[in-house]
C-alpha positions as CSV (number, residue, x, y, z in Angstrom):
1,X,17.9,-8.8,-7.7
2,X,16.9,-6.9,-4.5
3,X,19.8,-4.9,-4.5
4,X,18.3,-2.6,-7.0
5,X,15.0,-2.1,-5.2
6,X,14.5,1.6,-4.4
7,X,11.0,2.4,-2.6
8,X,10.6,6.1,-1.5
9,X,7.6,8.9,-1.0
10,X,7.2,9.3,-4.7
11,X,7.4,13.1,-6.5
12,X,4.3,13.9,-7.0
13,X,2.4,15.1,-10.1
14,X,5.5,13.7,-11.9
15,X,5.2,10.2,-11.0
16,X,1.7,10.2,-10.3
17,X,0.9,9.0,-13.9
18,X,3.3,5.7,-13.1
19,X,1.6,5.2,-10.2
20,X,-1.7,5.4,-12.0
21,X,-0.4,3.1,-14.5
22,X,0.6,0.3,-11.7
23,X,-2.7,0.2,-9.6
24,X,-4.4,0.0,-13.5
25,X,-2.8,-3.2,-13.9
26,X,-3.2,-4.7,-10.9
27,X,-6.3,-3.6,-9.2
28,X,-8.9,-2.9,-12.5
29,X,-7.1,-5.6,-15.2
30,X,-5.9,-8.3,-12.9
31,X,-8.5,-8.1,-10.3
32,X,-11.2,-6.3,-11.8
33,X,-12.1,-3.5,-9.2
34,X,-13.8,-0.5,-10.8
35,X,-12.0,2.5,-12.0
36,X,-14.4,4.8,-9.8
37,X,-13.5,3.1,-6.8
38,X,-9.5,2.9,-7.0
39,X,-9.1,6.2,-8.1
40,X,-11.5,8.1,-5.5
41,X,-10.2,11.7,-5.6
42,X,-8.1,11.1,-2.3
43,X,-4.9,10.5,-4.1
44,X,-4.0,14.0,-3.9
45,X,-4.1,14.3,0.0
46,X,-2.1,11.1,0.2
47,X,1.5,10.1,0.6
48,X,1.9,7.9,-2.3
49,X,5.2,5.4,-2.1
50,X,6.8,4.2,-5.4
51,X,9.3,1.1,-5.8
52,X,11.7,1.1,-8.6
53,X,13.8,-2.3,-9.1
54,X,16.5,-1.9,-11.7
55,X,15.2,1.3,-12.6
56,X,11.7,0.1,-13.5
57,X,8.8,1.6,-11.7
58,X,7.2,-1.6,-10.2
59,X,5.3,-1.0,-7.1
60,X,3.2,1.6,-5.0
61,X,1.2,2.3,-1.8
62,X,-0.2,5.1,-0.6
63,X,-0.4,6.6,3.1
64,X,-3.8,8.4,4.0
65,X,-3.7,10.2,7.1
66,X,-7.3,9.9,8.9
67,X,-6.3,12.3,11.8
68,X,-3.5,13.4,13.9
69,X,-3.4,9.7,15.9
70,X,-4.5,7.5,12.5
71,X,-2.6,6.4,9.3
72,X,-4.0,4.2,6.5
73,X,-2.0,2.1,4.1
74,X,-3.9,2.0,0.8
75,X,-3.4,0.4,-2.4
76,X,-0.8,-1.1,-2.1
77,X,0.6,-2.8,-5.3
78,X,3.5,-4.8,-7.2
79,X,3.3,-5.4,-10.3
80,X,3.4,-9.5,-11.8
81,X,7.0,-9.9,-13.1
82,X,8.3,-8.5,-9.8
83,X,5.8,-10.6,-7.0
84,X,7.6,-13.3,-5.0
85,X,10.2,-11.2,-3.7
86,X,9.4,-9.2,-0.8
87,X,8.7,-6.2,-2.5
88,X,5.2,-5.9,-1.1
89,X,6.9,-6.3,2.2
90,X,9.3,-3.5,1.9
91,X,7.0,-1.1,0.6
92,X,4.8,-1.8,3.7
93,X,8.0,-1.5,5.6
94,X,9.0,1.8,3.6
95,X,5.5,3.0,4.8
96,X,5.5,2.5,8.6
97,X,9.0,4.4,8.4
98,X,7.2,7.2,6.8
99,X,4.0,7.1,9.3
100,X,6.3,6.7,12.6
101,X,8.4,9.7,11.1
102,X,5.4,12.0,11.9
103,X,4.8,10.0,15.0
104,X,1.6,9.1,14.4
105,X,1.0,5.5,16.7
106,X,-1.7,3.9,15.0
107,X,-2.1,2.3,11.5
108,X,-4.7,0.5,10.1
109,X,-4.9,-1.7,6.6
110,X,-7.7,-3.1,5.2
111,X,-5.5,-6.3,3.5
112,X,-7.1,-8.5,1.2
113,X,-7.6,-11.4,3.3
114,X,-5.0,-13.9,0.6
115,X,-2.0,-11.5,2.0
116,X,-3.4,-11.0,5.5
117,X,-0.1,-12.9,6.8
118,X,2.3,-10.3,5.2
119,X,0.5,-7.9,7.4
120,X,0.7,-10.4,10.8
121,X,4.3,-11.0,9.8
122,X,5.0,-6.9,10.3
123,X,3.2,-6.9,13.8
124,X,-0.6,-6.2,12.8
125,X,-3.4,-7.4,14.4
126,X,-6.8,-8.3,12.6
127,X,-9.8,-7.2,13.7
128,X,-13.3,-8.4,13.3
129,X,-15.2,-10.4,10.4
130,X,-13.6,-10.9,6.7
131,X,-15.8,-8.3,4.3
132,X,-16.1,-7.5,1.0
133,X,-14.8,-4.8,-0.5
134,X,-15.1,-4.2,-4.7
135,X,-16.0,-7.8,-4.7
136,X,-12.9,-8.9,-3.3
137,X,-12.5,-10.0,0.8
138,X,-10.3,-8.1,3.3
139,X,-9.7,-8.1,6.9
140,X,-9.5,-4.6,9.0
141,X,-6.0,-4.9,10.3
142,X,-4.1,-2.7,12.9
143,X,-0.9,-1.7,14.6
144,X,0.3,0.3,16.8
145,X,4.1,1.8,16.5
146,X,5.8,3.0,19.5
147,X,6.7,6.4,18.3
């Protein structure tokens, strides 16, 4: 049930360790990217977003702000017993609503290329050649907001 999705700039150290525990899962067990490279010592300088459906800690992304003109969504993550429903989708949502709240107009996502149409579906744009990245292949992807 969606109706007991909550996604919002997380409370940092506390729910850092959930967080942690989510992109674990996903990105190092499920997809086997490298602990070195997920957790890269930027997590501290980052928004980071958490999602909660009925009360569970079940998702995350985080915001990295490049400069004054540049956000990047990063990591984004749901875990298995809650895919299928959009939550991936709202989080990105959830996100841009943070970013354009600064008003900062441009945002780029480097999307593994399988979700790439979530992304075109919330106005971005890909640019350039697929690429690998920890052995899995993205697309550089951008939008703009009108801020």
């Amino acid at each position: 049930m969606m109706s007991n999705l909550t996604i919002r700039v997380a409370h940092i150290p506390e729910e850092l360790l959930e967080i942690e525990k989510i992109r674990r899962v996903v990105f190092q067990e499920e997809q086997g990217v490298e602990q070195d490279l997920d957790f890269d010592g930027l997590d501290e300088i980052c928004d980071q977003l958490i999602a909660y459906l009925n009360g569970e800690c079940v998702g995350t992304a985080r915001i990295r702000y490049l400069d004054e003109k540049t956000a990047k969504i990063e990591r984004l993550a749901v875990l298995g017993m809650a895919r299928g429903q959009g939550i991936g989708q709202k989080i990105t949502e959830k996100a841009l609503e943070v970013i354009a709240s600064k008003n900062i107009p441009e945002v780029l996502i480097n999307a593994q290329e399988y979700v790439k149409g979530l992304y075109q579906k919330l106005g971005f744009q890909q640019e350039g050649e697929v690429f690998e990245e920890a052995g899995i292949l993205h697309v550089k992807m951008r939008k703009i907001l009108i801020c």
